[in-house]
C-alpha positions in Angstrom: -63.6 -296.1 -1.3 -65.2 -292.6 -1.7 -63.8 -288.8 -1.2 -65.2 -286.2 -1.3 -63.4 -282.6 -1.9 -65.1 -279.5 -0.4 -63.3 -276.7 -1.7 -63.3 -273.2 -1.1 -64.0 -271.6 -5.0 -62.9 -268.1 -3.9 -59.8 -269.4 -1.8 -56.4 -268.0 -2.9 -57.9 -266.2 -6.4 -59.8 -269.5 -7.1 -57.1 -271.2 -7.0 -58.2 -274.5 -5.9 -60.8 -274.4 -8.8 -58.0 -274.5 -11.4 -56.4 -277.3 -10.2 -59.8 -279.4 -9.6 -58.5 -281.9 -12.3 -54.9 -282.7 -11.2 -56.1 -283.2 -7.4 -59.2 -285.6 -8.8 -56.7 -287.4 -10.2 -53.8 -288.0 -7.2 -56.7 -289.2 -5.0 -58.1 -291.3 -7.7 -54.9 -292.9 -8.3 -55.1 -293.5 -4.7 -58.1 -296.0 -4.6 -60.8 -292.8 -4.1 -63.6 -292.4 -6.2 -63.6 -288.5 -5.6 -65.8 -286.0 -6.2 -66.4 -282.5 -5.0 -68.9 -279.7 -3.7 -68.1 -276.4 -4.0 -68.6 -273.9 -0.9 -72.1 -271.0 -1.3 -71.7 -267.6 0.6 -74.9 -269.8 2.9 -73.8 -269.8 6.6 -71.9 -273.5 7.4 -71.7 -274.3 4.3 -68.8 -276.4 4.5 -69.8 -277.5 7.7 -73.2 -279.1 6.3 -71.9 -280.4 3.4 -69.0 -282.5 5.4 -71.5 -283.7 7.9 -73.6 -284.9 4.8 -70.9 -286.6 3.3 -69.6 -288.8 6.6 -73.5 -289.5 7.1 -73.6 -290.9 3.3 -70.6 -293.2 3.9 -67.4 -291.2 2.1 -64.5 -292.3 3.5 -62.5 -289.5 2.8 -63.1 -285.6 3.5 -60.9 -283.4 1.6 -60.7 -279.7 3.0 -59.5 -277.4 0.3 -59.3 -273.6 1.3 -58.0 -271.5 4.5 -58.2 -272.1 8.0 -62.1 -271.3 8.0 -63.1 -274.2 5.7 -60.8 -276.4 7.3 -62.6 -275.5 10.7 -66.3 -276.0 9.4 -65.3 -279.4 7.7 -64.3 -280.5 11.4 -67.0 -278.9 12.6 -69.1 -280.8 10.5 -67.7 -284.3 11.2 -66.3 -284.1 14.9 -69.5 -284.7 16.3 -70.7 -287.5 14.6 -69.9 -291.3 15.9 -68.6 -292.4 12.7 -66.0 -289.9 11.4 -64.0 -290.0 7.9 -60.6 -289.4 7.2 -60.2 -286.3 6.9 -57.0 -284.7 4.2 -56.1 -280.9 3.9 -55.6 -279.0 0.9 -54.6 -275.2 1.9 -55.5 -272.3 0.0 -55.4 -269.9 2.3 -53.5 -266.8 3.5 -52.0 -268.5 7.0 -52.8 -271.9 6.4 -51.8 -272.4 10.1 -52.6 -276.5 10.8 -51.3 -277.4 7.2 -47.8 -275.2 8.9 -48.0 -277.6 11.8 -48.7 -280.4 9.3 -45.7 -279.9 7.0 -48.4 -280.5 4.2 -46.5 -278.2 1.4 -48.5 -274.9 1.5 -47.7 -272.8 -2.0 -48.3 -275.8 -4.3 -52.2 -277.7 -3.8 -50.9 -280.1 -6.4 -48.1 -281.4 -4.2 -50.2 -281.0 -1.4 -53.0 -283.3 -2.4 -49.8 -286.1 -3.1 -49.2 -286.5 0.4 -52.5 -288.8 0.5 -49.8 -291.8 -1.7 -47.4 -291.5 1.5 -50.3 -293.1 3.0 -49.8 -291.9 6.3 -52.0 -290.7 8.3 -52.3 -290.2 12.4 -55.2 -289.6 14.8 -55.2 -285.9 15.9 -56.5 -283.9 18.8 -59.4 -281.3 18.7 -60.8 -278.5 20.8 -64.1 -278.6 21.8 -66.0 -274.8 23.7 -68.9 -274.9 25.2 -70.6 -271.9 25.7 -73.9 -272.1 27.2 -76.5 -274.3 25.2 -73.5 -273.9 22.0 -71.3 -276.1 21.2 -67.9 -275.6 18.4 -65.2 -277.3 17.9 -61.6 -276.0 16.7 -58.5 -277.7 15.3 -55.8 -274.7 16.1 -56.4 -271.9 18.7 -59.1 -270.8 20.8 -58.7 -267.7 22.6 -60.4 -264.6 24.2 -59.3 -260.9 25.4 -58.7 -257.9 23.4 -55.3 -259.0 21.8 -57.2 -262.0 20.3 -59.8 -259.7 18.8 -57.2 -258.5 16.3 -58.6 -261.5 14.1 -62.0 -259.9 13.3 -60.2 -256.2 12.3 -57.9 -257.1 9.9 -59.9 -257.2 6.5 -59.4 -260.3 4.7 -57.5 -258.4 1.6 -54.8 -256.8 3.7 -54.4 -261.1 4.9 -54.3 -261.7 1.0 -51.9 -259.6 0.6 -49.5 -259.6 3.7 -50.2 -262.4 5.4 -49.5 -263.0 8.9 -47.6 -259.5 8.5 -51.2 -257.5 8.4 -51.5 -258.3 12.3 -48.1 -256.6 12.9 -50.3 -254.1 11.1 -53.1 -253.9 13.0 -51.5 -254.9 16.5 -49.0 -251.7 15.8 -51.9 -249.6 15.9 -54.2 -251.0 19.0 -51.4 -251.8 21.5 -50.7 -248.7 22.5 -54.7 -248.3 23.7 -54.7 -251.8 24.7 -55.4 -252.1 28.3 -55.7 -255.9 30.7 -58.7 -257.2 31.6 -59.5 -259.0 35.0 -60.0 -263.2 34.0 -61.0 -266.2 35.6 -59.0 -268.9 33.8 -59.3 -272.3 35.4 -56.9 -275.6 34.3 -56.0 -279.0 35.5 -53.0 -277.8 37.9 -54.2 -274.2 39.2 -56.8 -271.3 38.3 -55.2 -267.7 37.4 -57.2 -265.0 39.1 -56.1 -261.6 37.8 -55.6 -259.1 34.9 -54.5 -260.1 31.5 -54.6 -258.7 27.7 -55.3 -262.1 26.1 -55.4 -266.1 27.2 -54.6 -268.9 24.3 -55.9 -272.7 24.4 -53.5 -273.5 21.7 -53.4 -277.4 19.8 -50.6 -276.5 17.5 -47.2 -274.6 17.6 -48.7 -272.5 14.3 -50.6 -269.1 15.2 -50.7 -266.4 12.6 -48.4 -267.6 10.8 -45.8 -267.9 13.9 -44.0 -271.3 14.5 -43.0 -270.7 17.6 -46.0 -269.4 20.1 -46.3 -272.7 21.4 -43.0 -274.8 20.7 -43.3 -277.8 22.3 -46.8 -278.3 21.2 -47.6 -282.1 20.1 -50.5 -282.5 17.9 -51.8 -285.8 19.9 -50.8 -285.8 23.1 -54.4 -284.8 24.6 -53.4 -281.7 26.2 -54.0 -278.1 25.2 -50.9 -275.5 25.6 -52.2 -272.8 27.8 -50.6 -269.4 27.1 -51.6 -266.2 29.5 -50.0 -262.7 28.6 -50.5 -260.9 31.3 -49.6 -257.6 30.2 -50.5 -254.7 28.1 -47.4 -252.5 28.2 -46.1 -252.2 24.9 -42.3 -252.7 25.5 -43.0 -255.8 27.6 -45.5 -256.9 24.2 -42.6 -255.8 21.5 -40.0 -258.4 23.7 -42.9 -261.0 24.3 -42.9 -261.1 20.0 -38.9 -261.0 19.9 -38.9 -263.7 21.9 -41.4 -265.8 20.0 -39.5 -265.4 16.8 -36.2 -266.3 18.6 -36.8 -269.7 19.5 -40.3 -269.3 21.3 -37.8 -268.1 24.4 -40.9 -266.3 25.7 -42.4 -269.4 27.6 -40.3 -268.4 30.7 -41.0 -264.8 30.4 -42.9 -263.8 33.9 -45.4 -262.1 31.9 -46.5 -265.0 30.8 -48.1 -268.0 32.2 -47.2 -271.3 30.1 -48.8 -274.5 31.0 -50.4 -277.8 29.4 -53.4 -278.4 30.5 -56.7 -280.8 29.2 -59.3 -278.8 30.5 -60.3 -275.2 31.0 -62.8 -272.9 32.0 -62.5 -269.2 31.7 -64.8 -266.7 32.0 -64.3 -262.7 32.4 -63.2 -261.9 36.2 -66.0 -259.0 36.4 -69.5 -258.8 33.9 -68.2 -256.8 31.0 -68.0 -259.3 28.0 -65.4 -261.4 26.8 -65.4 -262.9 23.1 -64.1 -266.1 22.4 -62.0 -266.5 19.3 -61.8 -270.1 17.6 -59.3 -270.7 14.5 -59.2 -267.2 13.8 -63.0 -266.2 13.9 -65.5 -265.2 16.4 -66.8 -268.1 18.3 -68.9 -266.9 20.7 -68.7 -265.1 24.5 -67.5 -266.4 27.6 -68.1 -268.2 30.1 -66.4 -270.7 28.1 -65.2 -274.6 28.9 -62.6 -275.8 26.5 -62.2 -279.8 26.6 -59.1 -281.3 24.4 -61.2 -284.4 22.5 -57.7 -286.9 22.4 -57.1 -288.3 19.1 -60.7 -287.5 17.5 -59.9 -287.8 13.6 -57.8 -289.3 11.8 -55.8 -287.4 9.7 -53.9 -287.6 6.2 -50.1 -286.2 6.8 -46.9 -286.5 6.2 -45.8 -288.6 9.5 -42.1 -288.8 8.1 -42.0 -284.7 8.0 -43.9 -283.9 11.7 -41.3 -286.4 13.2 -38.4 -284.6 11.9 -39.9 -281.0 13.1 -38.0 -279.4 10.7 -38.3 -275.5 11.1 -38.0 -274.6 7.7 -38.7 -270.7 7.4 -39.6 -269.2 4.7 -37.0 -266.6 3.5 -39.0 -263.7 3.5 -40.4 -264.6 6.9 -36.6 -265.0 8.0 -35.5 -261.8 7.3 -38.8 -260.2 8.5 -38.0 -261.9 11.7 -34.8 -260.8 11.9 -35.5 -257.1 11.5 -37.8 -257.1 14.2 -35.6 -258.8 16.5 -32.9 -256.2 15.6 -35.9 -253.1 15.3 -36.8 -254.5 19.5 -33.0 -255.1 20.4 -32.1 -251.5 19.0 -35.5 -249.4 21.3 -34.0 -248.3 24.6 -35.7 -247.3 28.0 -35.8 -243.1 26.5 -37.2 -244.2 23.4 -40.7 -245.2 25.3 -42.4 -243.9 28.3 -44.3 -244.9 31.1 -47.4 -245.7 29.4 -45.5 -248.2 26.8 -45.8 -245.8 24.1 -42.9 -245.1 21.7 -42.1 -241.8 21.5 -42.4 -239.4 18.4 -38.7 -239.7 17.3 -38.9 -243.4 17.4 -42.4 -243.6 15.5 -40.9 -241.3 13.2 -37.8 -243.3 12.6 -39.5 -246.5 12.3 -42.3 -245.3 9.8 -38.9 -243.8 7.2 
């Protein structure tokens, strides 16, 4: 059997580059004979190389680097008839479907061992269509102005702060954020109205957040469809407390919570709506998501995803917890009509 790492070399300070010899090693032990290619600034990079490699007969695809190579190696291999296995190695700053994996996230080393539990399990994936294009996405596809949040965060606050840099970023556009009107159509109903953002979500990890789509299943062929249908930035502070407490947000009235195979959205008027997929710009709307059931088998940790443990990361925890306690604590006279918190509070919350 062959495998056939393509790695990221600028992934989580090179990282996965200083490890190369450890993780050859755990898959050759394995019964691989591995090799690798590493990833050139070249558009689809990734993406070219993993179709190359199914084409040539590896058996094994090993994604080593964020959320973006992970997305072009499916890209590259979700199309084709004859697909590999396909293993993750994260090394990046959310490393969102290795969260929904439990494939150990701060360690590659440990994370490449999960290929001599030798499980593995056949996962969904997202395909959009848009027009004569055609992507495919392993996490979250989305579109509005809240999902737009991904493209304005530069990639070394991320580094740095993780999933925090959108509290960053959302902190500063939600006050100007307004609702746009959207068609959204799915297999039960179509939503005809104004929202700030629509999710097509596979996993229960977005962001870095465990809890956005809780009862998510990774291969149950339906997508989780999750419609915010507000702007006001109370109503978005509570949606958020709600996530992290439990995902309790799901039966929220400004929100619009359904599974769902199949969906076509488009903007409900002509201005332009951009379509996010796994984090990055896809593309713009009209768009037609189709969940491809079981597509690719996968290398995990079976044992771990049937447990669901929620194991938090400390740091997150308390983060969590502040903000819970920071949305808990605002009152009706500490914002106005508009959703915006007043001067005192800003104040306050910036000491």
């Amino acid at each position: 059997m062959r495998a056939r790492v393509i790695y990221n070399p600028t992934s989580g300070r090179e990282i996965v580059k200083k490890h190369l010899v450890e993780i050859f090693q755990i898959y050759e032990e394995a019964g691989y004979e591995t090799s690798a290619y590493a990833t050139t600034p070249e558009p689809n990079s990734a993406r070219n190389e993993a179709e190359r490699a199914a084409k040539a007969g590896f058996d094994l695809i090993v994604a080593a680097g964020g959320d973006g190579t992970i997305n072009e190696v499916v890209n590259g291999i979700a199309g084709l008839e004859k697909r590999p296995k396909l293993a993750i190695i994260p090394a990046g700053t959310t490393n969102d479907y290795a969260r929904a994996l439990h494939i150990p996230r701060n360690n590659l080393v440990e994370a490449a061992k999960v290929i001599q539990k030798e499980q593995s399990f056949f996962m969904d994936v997202g395909e959009a269509i848009m027009g004569e294009d055609l992507s495919y996405f392993i996490n979250i596809g989305g579109g509005g102005q809240l999902t737009e949040l991904t493209y304005d965060v530069p990639s070394q606050l991320k580094s740095v702060f993780g999933y925090l840099a959108y509290f960053v970023k959302g902190a500063e556009v939600l006050p100007r954020m307004k609702p746009i009107p959207m068609h959204i159509e799915y297999d039960d109903g179509i939503f005809e109205g104004e929202a700030t953002m629509f999710l097509v979500a596979l996993t229960n990890s977005i962001g870095g957040f465990e809890q956005i789509a809780p009862d998510a299943l990774l291969d149950d062929g339906k997508f989780t469809l999750i419609i915010v249908k507000t702007s006001n930035l109370a109503d978005m502070m509570y949606l958020v407390a709600q996530v992290l407490n439990g995902g309790k947000h799901i039966t929220n009235s400004k929100i619009l919570y359904k599974k769902t195979s199949k969906i076509f959205a488009r903007p409900g008027n002509t201005s332009k709506m951009m379509i996010n997929l796994d984090g990055e710009y896809g593309g713009d709307a009209p768009v037609t998501f189709t969940n491809l059931h079981q597509h690719i088998e996968i290398i995990a940790s079976t044992d771990d995803i049937q447990k669901a443990v929620d194991k938090k990361d400390e740091n997150a925890e308390n983060v969590e917890d502040a903000f819970i306690k920071e949305v808990e604590e605002l009152t009706n006279t500490d914002i106005n009509g508009d959703g915006e918190i007043h001067s005192s509070k800003k104040e306050a919350h910036e000491k």
